[in-house]
N, CA, C and O of each residue as an XYZ file, in Angstrom:
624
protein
N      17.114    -11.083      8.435
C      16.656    -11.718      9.657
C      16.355    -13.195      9.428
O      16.458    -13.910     10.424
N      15.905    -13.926      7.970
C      15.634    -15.179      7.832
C      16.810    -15.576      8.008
O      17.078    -16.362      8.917
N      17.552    -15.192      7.327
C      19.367    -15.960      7.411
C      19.898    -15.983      8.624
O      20.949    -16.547      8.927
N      19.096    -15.297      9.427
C      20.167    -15.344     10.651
C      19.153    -16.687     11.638
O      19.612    -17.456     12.483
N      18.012    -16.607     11.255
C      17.265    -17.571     11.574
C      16.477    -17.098     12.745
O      16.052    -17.697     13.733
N      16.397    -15.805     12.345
C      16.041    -15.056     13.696
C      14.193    -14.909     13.411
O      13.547    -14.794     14.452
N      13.326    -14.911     11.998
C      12.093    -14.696     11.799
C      11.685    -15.912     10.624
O      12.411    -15.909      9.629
N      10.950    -16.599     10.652
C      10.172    -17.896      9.990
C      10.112    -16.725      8.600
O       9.537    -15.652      8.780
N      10.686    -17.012      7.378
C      10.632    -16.017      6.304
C       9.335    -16.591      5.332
O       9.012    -15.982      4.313
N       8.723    -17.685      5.723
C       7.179    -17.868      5.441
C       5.798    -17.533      6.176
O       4.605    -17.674      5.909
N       6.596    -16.990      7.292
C       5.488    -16.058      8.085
C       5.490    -14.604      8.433
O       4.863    -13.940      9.258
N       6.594    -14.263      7.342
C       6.911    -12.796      7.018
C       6.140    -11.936      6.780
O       5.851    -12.262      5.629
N       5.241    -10.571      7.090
C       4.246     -9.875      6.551
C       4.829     -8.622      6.773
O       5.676     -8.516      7.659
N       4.368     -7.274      5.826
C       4.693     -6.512      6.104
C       3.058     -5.729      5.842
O       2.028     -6.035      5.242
N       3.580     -4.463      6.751
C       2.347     -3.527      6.786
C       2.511     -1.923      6.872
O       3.667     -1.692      7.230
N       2.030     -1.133      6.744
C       2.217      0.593      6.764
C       1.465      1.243      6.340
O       1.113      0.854      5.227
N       0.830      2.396      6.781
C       0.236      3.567      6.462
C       1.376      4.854      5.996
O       2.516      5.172      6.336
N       0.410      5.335      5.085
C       0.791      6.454      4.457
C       1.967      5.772      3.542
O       1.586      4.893      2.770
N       3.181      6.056      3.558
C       4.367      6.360      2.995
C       4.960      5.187      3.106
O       5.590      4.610      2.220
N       4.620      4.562      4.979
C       4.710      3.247      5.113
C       4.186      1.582      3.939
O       4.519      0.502      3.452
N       2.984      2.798      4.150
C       2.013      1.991      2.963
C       2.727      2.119      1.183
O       2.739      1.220      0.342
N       3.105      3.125      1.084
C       4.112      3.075      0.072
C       5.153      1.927     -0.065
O       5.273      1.021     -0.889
N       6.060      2.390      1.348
C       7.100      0.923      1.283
C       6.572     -0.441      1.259
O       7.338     -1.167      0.626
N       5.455     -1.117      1.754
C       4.657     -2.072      1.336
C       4.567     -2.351      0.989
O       4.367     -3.565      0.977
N       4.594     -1.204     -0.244
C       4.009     -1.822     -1.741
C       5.238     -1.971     -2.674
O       5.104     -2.668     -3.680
N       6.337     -1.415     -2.439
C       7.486     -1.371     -3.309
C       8.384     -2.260     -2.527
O       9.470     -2.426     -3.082
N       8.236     -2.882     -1.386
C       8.449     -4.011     -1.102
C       7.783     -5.155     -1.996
O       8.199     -5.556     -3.083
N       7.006     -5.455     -1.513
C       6.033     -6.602     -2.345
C       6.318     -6.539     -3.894
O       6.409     -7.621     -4.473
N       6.487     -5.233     -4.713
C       6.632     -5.078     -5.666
C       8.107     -5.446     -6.296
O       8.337     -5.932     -7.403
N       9.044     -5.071     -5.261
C      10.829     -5.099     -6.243
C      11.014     -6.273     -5.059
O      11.334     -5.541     -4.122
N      11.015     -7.088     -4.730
C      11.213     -7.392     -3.743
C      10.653     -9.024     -3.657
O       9.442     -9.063     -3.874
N      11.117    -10.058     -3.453
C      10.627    -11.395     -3.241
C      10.781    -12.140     -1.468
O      11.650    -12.984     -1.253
N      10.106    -11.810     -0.682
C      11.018    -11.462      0.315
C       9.396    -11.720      1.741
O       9.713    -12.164      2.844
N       8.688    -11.563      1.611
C       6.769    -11.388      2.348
C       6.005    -11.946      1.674
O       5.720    -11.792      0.487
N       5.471    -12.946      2.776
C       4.374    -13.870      2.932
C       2.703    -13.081      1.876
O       2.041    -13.492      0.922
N       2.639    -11.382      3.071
C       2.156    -10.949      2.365
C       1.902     -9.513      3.151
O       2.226     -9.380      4.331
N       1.262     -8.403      2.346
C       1.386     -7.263      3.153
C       0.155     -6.414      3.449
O      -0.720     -6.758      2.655
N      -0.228     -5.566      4.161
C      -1.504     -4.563      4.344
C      -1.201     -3.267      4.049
O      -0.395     -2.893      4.900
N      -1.443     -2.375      3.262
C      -1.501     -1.253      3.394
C      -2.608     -0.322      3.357
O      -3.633     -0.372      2.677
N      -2.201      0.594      4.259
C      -3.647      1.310      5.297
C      -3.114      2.786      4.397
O      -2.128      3.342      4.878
N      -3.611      3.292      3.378
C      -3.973      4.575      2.950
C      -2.388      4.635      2.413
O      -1.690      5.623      2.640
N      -1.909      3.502      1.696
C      -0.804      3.722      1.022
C      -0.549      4.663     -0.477
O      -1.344      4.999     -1.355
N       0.802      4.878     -0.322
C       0.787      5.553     -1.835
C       1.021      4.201     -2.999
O       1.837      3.292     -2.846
N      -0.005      4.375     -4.263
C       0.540      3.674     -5.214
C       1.025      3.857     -6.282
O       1.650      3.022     -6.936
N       0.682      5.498     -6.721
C       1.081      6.088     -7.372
C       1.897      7.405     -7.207
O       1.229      8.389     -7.525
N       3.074      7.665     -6.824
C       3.707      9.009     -6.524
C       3.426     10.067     -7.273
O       3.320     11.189     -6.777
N       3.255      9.793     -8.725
C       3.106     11.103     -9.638
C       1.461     11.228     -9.676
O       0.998     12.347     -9.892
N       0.752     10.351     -9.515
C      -0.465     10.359     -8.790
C      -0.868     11.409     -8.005
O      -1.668     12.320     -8.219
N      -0.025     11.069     -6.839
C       0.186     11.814     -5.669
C       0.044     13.276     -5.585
O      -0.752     14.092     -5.120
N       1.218     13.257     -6.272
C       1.597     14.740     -6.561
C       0.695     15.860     -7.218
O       0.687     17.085     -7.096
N      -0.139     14.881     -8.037
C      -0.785     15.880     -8.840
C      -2.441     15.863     -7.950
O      -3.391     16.559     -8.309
N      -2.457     15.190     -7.111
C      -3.900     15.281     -6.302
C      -4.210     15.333     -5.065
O      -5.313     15.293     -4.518
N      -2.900     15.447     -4.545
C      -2.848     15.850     -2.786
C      -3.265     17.058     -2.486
O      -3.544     17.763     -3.456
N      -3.417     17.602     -1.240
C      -3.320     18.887     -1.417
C      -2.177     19.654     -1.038
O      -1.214     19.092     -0.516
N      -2.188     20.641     -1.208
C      -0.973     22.024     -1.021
C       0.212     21.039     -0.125
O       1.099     20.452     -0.745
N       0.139     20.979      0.861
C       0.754     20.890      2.222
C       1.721     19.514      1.866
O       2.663     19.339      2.639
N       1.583     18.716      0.960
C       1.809     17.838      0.599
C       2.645     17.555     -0.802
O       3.691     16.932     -0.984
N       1.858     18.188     -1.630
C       2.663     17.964     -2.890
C       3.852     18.331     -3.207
O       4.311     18.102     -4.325
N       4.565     18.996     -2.204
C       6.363     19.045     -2.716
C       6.738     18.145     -2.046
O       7.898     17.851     -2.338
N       6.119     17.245     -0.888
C       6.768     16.212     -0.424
C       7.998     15.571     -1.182
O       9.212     15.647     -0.994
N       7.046     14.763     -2.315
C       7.771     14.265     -2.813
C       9.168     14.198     -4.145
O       9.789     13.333     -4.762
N       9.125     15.384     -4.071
C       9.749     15.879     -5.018
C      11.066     16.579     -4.389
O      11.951     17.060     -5.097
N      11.099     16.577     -2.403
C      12.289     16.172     -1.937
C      13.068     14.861     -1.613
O      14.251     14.705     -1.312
N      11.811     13.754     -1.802
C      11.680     12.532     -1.810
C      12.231     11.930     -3.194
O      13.330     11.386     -3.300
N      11.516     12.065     -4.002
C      12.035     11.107     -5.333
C      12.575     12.317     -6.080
O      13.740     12.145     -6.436
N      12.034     13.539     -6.429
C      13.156     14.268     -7.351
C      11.950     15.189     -7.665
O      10.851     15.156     -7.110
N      12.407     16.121     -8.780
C      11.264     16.466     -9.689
C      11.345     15.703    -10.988
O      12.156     15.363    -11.848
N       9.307     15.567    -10.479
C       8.352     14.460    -11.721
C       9.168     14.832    -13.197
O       9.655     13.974    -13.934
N       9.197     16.201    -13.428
C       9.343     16.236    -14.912
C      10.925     15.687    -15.109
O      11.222     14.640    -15.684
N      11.636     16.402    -14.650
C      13.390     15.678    -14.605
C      13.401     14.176    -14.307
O      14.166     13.475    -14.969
N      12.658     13.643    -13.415
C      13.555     12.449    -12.978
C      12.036     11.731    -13.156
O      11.426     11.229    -12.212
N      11.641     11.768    -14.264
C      10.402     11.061    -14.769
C      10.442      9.297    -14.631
O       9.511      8.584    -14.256
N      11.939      8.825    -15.095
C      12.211      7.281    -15.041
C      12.323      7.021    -13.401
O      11.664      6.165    -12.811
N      12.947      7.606    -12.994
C      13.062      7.235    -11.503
C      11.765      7.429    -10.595
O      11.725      7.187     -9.389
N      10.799      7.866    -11.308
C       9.184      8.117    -10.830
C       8.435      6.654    -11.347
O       7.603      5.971    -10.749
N       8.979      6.477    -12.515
C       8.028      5.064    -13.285
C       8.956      3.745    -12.419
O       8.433      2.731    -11.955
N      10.194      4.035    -12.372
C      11.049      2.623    -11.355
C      10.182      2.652    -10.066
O       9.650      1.640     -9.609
N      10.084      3.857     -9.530
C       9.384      3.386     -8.341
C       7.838      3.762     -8.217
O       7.633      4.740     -7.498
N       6.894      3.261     -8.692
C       5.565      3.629     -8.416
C       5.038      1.771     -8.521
O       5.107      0.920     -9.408
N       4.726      1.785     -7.665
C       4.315      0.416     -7.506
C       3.122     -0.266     -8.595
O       3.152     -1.450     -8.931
N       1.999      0.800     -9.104
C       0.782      0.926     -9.780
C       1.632      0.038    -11.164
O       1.440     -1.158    -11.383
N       2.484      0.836    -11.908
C       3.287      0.381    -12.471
C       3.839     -1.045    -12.951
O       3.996     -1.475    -14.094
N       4.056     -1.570    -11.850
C       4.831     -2.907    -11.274
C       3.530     -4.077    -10.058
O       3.771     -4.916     -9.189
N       2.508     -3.642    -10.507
C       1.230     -4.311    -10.272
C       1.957     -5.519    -10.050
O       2.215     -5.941     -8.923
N       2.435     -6.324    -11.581
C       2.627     -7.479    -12.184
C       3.399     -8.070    -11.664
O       3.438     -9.277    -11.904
N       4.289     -7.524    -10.789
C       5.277     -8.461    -10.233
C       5.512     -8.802     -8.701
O       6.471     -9.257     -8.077
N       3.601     -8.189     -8.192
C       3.438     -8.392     -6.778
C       2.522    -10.042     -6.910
O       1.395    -10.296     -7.335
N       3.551    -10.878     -6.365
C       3.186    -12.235     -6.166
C       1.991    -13.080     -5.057
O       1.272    -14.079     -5.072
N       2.305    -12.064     -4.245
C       1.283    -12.290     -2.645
C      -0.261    -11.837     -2.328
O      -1.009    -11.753     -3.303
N      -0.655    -11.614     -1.353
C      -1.853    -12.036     -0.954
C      -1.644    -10.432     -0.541
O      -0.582    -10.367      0.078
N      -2.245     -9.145     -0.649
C      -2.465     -7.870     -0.156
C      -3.728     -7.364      0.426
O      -4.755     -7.802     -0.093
N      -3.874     -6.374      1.583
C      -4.874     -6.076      2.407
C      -4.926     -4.455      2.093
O      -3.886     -3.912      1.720
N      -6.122     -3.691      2.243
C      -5.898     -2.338      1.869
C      -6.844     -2.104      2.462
O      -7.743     -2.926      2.639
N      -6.847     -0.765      2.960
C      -7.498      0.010      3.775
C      -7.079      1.776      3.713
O      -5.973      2.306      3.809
N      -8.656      2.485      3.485
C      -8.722      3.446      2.723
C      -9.897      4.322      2.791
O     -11.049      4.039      2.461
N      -9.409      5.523      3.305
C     -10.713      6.218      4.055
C     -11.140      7.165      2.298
O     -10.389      7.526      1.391
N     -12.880      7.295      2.494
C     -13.158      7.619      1.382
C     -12.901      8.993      1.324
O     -12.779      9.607      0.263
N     -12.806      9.544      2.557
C     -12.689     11.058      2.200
C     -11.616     11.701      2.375
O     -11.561     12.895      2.669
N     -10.579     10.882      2.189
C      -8.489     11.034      2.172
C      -8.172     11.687      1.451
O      -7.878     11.189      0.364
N      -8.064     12.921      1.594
C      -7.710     14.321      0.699
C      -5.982     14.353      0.232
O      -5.512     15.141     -0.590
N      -5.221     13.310      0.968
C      -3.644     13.389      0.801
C      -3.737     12.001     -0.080
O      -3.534     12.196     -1.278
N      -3.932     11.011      0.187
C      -3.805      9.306     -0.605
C      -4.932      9.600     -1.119
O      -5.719      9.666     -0.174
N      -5.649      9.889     -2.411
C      -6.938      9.685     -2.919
C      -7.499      8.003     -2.828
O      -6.639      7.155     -3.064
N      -8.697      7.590     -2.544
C      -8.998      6.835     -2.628
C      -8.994      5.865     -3.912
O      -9.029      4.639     -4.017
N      -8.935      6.914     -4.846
C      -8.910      6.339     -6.037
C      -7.575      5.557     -6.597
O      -7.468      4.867     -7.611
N      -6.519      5.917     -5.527
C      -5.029      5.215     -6.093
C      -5.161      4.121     -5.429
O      -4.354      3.306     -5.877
N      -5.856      3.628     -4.470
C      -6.524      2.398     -3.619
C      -6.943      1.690     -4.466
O      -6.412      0.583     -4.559
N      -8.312      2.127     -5.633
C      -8.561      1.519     -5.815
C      -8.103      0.930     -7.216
O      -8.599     -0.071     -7.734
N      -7.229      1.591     -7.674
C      -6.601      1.306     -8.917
C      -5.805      0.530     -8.865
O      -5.588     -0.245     -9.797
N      -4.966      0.530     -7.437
C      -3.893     -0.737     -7.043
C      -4.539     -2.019     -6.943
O      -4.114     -2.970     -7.599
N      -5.576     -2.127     -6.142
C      -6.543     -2.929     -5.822
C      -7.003     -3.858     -7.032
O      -6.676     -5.043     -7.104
N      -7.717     -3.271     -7.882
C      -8.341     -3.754     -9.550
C      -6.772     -4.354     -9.998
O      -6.668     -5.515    -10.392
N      -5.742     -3.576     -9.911
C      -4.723     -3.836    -10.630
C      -4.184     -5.667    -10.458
O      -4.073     -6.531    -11.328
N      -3.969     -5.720     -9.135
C      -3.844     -7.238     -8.613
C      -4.851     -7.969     -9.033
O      -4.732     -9.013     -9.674
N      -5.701     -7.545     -8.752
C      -7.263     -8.310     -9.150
C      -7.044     -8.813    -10.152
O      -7.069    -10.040    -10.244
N      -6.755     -7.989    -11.234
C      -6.606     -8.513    -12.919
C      -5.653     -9.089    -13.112
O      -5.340     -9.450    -14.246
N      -4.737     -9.398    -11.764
C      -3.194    -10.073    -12.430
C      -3.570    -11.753    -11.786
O      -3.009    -12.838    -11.942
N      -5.114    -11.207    -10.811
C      -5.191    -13.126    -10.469
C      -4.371    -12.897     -9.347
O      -3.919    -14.007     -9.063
N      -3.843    -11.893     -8.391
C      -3.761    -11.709     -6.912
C      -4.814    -11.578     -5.882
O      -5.692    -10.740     -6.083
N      -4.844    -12.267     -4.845
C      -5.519    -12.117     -3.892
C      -5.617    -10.871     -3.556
O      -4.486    -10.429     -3.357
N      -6.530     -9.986     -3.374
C      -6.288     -8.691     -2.969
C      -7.794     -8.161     -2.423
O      -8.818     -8.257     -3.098
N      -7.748     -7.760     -1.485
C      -9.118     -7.285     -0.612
C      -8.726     -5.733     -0.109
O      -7.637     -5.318      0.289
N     -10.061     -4.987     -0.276
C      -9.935     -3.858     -0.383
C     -10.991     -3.454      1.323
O     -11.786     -4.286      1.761
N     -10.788     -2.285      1.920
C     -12.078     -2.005      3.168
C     -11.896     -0.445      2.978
O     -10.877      0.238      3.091
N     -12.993     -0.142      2.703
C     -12.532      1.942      2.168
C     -14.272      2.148      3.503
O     -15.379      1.693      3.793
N     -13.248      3.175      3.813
C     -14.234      3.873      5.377
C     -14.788      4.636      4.778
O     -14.221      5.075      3.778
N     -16.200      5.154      5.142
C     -16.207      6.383      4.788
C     -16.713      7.377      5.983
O     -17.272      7.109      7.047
N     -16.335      8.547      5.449
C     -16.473      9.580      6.738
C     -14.648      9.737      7.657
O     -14.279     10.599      8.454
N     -13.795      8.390      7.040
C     -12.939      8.667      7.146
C     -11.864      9.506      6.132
O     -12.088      9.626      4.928
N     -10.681     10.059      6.790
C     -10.304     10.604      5.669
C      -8.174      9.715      6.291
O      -8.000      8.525      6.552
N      -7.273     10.600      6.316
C      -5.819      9.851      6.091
C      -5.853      9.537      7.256
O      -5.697     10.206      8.277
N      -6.105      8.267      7.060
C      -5.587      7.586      8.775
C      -6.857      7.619      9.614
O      -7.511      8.628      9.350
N      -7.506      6.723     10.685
C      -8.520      6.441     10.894
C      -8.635      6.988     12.167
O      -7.708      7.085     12.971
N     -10.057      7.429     12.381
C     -10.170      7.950     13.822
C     -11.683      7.430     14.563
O     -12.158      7.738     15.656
N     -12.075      6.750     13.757
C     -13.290      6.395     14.724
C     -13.317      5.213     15.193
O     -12.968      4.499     14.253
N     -13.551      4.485     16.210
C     -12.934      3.642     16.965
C     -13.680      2.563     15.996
O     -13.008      1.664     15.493
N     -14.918      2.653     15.771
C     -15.366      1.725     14.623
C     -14.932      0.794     13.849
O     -15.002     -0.435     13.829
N     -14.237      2.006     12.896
C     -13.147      1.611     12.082
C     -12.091      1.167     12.380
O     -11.655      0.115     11.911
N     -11.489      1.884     13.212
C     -10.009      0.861     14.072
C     -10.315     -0.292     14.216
O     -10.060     -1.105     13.328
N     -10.771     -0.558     15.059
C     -11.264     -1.771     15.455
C     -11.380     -3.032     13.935
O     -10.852     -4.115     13.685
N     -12.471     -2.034     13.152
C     -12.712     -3.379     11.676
C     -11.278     -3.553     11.213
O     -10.616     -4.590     11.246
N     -10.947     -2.455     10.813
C      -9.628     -2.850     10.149
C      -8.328     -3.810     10.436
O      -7.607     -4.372      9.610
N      -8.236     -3.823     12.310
C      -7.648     -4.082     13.160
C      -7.955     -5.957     12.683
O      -7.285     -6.883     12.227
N      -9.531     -5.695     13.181
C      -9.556     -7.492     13.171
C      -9.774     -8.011     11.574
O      -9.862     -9.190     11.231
N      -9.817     -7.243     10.997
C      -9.970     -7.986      8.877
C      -8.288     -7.868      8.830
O      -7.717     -8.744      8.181
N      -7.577     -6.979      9.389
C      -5.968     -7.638      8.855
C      -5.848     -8.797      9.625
O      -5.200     -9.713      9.119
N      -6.267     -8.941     10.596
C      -5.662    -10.138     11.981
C      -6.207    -11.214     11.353
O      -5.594    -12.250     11.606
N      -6.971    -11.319     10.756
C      -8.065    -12.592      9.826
C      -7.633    -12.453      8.599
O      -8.135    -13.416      8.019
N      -6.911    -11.760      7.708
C      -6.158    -11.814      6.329
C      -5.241    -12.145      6.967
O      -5.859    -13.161      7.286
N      -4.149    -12.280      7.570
C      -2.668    -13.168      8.465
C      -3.511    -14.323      8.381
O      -3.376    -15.124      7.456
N      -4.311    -14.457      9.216
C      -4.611    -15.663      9.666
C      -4.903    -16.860      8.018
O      -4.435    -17.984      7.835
N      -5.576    -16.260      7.337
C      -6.242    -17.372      6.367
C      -4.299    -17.126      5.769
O      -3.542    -17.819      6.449
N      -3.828    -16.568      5.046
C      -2.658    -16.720      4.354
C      -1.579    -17.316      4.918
O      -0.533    -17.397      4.273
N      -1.684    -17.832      6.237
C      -0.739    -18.710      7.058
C      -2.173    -19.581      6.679
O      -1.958    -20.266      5.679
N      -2.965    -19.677      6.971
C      -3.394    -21.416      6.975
C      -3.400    -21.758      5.097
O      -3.096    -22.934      4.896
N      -3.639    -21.086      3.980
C      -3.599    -21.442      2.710
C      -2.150    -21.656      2.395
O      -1.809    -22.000      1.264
């Protein structure tokens, strides 16, 4: 879309929950391409994932990327946690504490991870929330702390 001259590719952002929030991150991660991105209860670790979701969930991905034990390299190519180091941009995260499918804890490991690489990276973990937000509260914060993370990374 920059080449075609159709989107300002310095005011590029990307954003997603869940899985979305996955691509986010493996955007930002393989990818040179966004200003900068938000992810709302993203995956950062797939084999993570797998081993701490619950039931309903954990073969997801293993129609998704493969099975962990067989296709172990193609699990480490794509897990973003991994590839911390080669996310260049400014990231937003959002993360309910009581998220029984995205543990909070792969939030916050992504989170620290940038941190230590000297990335901008801001974290907002709900609690009482769990995958994906439902109290208008929270909508709302999250709503206006991404609209104000755009905002300062277009004016810096």
């Amino acid at each position: 879309l920059a080449a075609q001259g159709l989107v300002d590719p310095c005011k590029a952002f990307i954003r997603g929950g869940s899985a979305g929030g996955y691509t986010t991150l493996c955007a930002l991660a393989f990818h040179d391409v966004f200003r900068a991105g938000a992810s709302l209860y993203g995956v950062s670790d797939p084999i993570a994932l797998g081993c701490a979701t619950h039931k309903f969930e954990g073969d997801y991905l293993d129609w998704l990327i493969g099975d962990p034990a067989v296709d172990a390299e193609r699990y480490r190519q794509r897990t973003p946690l991994l590839h911390a180091g080669q996310i260049r941009v400014p990231v937003i995260f959002f993360q309910g504490e009581l998220d029984a499918v995205v543990v909070p804890e792969q939030t916050r490991s992504m989170l620290a991870a940038l941190q230590a690489n000297g990335i901008e990276a801001q974290g907002h973990f709900y609690a009482g929330e769990r995958h994906g937000f439902r109290k208008a509260q929270n909508l709302a914060h999250a709503l206006e702390e991404e609209w104000k993370f755009y905002c300062r990374v277009l004016e810096g």
